[in-house]
N, C-alpha and C positions, 0 to 999 in steps of 0.2 A: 504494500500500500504506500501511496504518498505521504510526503509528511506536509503537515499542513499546519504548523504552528501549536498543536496541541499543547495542552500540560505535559504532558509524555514525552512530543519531541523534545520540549525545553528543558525536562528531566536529564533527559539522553544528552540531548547539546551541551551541558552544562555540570553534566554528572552529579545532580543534585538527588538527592533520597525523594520518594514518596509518598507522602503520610493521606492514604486514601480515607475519604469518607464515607462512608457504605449507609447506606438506607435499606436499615432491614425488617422496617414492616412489613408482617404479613411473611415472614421466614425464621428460623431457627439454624439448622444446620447448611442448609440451602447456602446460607450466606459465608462460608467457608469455600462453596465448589466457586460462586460470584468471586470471592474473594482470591483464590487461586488462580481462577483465568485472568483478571488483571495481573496478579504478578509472573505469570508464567508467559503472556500475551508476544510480551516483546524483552527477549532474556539483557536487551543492554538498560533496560529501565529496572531500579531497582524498588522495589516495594519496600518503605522498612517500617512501616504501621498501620493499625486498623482502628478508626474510633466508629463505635458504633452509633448510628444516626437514627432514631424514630423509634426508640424501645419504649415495650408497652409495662414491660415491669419487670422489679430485678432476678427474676425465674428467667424471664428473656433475655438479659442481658448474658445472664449463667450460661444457660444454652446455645447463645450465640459467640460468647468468648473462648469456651471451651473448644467448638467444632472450628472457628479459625487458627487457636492456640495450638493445636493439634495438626496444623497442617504447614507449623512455625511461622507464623505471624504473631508479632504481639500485639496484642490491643493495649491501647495507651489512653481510651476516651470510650464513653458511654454516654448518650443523651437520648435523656428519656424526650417522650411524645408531650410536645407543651407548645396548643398554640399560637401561645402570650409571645412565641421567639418568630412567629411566623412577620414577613414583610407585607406590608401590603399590596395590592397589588389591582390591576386594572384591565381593559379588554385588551389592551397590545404589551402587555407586561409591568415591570414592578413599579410603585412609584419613586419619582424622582428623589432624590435626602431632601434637596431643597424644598418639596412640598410635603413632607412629612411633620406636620405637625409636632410628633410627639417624637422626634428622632433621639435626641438626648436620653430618654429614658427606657428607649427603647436600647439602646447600646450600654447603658447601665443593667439592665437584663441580661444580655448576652453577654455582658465579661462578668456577673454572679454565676451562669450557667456556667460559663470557660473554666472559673476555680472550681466549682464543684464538681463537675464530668470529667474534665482533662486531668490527665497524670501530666501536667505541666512541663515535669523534671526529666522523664521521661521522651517527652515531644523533644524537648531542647538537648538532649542526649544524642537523637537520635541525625539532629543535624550536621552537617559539613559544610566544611569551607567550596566558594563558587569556583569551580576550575571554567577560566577562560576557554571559551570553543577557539578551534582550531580552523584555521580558514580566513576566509573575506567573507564580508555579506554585500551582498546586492540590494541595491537603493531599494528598498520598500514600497515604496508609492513614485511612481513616476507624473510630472507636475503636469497638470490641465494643459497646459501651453497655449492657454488664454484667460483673460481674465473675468475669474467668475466671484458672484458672490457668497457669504455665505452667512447666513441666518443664523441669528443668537439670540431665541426670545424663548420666552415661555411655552409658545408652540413648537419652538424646535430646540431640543437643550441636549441632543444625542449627537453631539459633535465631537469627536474624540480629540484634544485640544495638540496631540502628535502631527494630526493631520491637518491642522488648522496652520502649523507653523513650521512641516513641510511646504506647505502650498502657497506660507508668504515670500 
C-alpha cells in the first residue's frame, strides 16, 4: 500500500513508538486479535501500548487487559464509558474550540480523566527520542500560481494556517 501521511507512516518515518487507542465497546477478548493486527500490520511500526477506550466496567476492563496482556502488549490506560468526555458535535463534524462554550471545563474533565485512567509513568517510559528521517522531502503543496483568496470568518474557520502561509 501507499503511504499516505498516516500516524503509522510518521511512526515509521520517525521511529517513534505507538501508544494505540483501542475502542473496545461491545468486545472483550476480540480486542487482543484488533489489537495484534495493528501491531503485526506493518513489522517497521512498533506498537509499544494499549489504553483501553469505552469500558463498560472494571470486569471489562479485567477481560480486556488480560487477553491483550497475553499476546504482550501492555496496557498502560483504561477509560471507562462517560459521556461528560464526549465533544460536541454537528451535521459536518465537531464543533469549533472557538464556539465551544464551555471549552475550559470541558478540558479540566479530560486531564481528571488523564490522572485517573492513565499509568502516566508508564506512557512516559515508554517514549523515545525523535530520530530524524533520512532523505529530502518534497514541497508539500505546490503554490496556486495565481492569486486567490482566502476566507477567514466564522463561516469558514477550516483553514489549516500551514497552508495559508505556504501560499503567501
Amino acid at each position: 500500500a501507499g503511504r499516505t501521511g498516516s500516524a503509522a507512516d510518521l511512526a515509521r518515518l520517525y521511529g517513534l513508538p505507538v501508544l494505540l487507542v483501542l475502542d473496545v465497546s461491545g468486545q472483550s477478548t476480540t480486542a487482543a486479535a484488533v489489537a495484534k493486527g495493528f501491531a503485526t500490520y506493518d513489522p517497521d511500526v512498533r506498537m509499544a501500548g494499549i489504553v483501553l477506550n469505552r469500558l463498560g466496567s472494571e470486569r471489562h476492563r479485567k477481560l480486556c487487559s488480560e487477553a491483550i496482556e497475553a499476546i504482550g502488549l501492555p496496557v498502560v490506560g483504561a477509560i471507562l464509558r462517560d459521556p461528560t468526555l464526549n465533544l460536541p458535535e454537528r451535521h459536518l463534524g465537531l464543533v469549533q474550540a472557538g464556539e465551544y462554550d464551555d471549552l475550559m471545563a470541558h478540558l479540566d474533565r479530560l486531564a481528571d480523566m488523564a490522572e485517573k485512567s492513565l499509568d502516566l509513568d508508564a506512557i512516559m517510559a515508554l517514549a523515545t527520542p525523535l530520530t530524524p528521517a533520512s532523505g529530502g522531502f518534497a514541497d508539500a503543496l505546490t503554490p496556486p500560481g495565481q492569486r486567490i483568496a482566502l476566507a477567514e470568518d466564522a463561516a469558514f474557520t477550516f483553514l489549516y494556517p500551514h497552508v495559508a502561509a505556504y501560499w503567501r
